[in-house]
N, C-alpha and C positions, 0 to 999 in steps of 0.2 A: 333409850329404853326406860319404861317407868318402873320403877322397883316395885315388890310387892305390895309394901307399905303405903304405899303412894296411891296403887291403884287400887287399893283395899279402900282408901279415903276416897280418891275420886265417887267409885260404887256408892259408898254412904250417902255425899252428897245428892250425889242423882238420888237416889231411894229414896230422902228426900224432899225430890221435887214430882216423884211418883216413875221414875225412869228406873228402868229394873233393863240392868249388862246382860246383854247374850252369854258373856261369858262372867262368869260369879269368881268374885275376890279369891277365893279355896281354889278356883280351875283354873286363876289365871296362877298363881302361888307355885301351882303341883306342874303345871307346863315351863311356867320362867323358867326354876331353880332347878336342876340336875338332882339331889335328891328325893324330889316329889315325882320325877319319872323312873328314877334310875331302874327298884326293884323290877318295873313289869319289864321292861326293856333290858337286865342283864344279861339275859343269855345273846343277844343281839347290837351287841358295844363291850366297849372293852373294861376290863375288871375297875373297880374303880372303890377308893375309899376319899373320907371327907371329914373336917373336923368341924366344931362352931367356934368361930372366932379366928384369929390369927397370933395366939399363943405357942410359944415355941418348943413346948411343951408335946401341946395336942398336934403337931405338924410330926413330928419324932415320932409321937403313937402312930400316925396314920401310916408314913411311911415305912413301918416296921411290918404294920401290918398286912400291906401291898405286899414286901418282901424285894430282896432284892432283882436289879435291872433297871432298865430306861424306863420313864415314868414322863407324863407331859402333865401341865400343874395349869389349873383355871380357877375360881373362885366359881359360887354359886349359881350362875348367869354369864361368867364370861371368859373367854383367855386372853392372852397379848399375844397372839401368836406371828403378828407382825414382828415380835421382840425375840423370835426363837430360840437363840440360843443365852441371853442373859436374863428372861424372864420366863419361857415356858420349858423348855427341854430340859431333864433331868437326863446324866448318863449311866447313871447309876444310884439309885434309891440306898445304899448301903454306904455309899460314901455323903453322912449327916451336914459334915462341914458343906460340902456343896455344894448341897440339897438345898441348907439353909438359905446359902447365895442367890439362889435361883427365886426363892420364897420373898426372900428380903425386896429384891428388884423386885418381882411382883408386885407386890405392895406397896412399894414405894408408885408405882407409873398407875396403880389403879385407884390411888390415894383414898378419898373420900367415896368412890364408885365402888370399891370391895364393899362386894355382896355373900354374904350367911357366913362362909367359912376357906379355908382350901380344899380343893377337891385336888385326887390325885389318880390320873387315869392310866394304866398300863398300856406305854409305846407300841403303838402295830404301824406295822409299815405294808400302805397304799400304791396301788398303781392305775389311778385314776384321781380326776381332779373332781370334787364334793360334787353331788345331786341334791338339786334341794325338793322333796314334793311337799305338796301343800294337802292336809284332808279339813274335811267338814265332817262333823258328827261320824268320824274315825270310817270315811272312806275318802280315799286320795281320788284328789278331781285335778288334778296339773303335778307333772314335773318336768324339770325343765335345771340349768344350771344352777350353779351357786352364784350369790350375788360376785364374789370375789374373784368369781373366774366366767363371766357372761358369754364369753365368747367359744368355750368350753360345751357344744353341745352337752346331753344326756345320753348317757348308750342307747339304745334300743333295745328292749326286750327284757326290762328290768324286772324281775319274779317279786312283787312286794305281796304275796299272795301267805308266806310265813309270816311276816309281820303284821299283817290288816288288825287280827286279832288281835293282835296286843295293842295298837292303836286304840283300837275300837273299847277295848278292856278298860283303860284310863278316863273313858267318861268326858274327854275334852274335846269342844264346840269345833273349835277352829287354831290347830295347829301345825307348823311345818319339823319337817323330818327331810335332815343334814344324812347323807349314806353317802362311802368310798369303797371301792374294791378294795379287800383287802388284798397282799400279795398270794396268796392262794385260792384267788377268784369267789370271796365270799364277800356279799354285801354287808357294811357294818353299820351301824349307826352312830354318828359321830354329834349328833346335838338331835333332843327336842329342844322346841319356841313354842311361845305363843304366837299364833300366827297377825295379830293385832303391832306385833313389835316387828315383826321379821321382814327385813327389806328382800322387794322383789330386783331379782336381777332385770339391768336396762335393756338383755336383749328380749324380754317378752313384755307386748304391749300390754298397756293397764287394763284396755277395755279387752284384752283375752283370759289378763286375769280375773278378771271382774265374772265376764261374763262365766266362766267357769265355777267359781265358787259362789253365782246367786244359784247354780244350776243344781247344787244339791243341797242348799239351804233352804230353800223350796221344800 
């Protein structure tokens, strides 16, 4: 994935050479990173605080903040959540020392790829495996699995009709929207992306995707 910074520079270049992004440096920035969505999106994801940097310090403010319980821990753009229990699962926010621990590992496996700050999201627990859909100019034209679980249909009958607006609110070209059942049969939002970065799951063909998102870029 390109960092903001990065794709901030690419855009310049192009501009440039008279090539002007579909999507603008500030819309790719506020999609990347978890805090440039979070506000329109929190009533529809789970509580979440975040600090700038990885000062041990500012991790202790956040956490305090959150309040005690399970807590899952990502950076700006990402998580290890391959690494579940020595780098993203927190089991309790109130015990500091091993909070820390969890921080630390973090850091250390995302070395030079830690992005903005720690984000620190309050544990819900799913009973379903992620839905990823994709919108264009904040209406969803494809959903369909997560790349991580392809073979994991989509439920049928999914109500994105509470969310469209707040999609649409955000002012973003082309981006996807990560949702899980929560345990008491509520959709959550578990990631926005830019959808320029966001891998398509292998079980839908490119030319369905394609053809789907020229169909309301149009």
């Amino acid at each position: 994935m390109l960092r903001s910074e990065r794709y901030a520079a690419f855009a310049e270049l192009l501009a440039e050479r008279g090539v002007v992004l579909r999507t603008a440096a500030e819309q790719y920035r506020r999609a990347h990173e978890l805090p440039g969505w979070y506000a329109a999106l929190a009533a529809v994801t789970p509580p979440s605080v975040w600090t700038t940097g990885s000062d041990r310090a500012d991790f202790d403010r956040a956490r305090v903040e959150l309040g005690a319980g399970p807590a899952v821990l990502r950076d700006y753009s990402k998580s290890m959540k391959h690494y579940w229990n020595e780098a993203t699962f927190i089991p309790d926010l109130e015990d500091g020392a091993a909070a820390w621990n969890v921080a630390s590992r973090f850091l250390e496996l995302r070395d030079d790829d830690f992005v903005g700050g720690f984000v620190l999201r309050r544990f819900e627990r799913y009973t379903s495996a992620e839905v990823r859909t994709w919108w264009v100019d904040g209406v969803c034209v494809l959903i369909g699995p997560h790349p991580d679980s392809p073979h994991d249909p989509a439920p049928a009958g999914i109500d994105l009709a509470p969310l469209a607006p707040m999609i649409a609110r955000l002012g973003l070209p082309f981006v996807t929207v990560d949702l899980a059942l929560r345990s008491d049969d509520v959709w959550r939002v578990m990631e926005l992306g830019d959808g320029q970065v966001s891998d398509r799951p292998a079980t839908i063909e490119p030319q369905t995707m394609i053809t789907a998102l020229l169909a309301q870029a149009r």
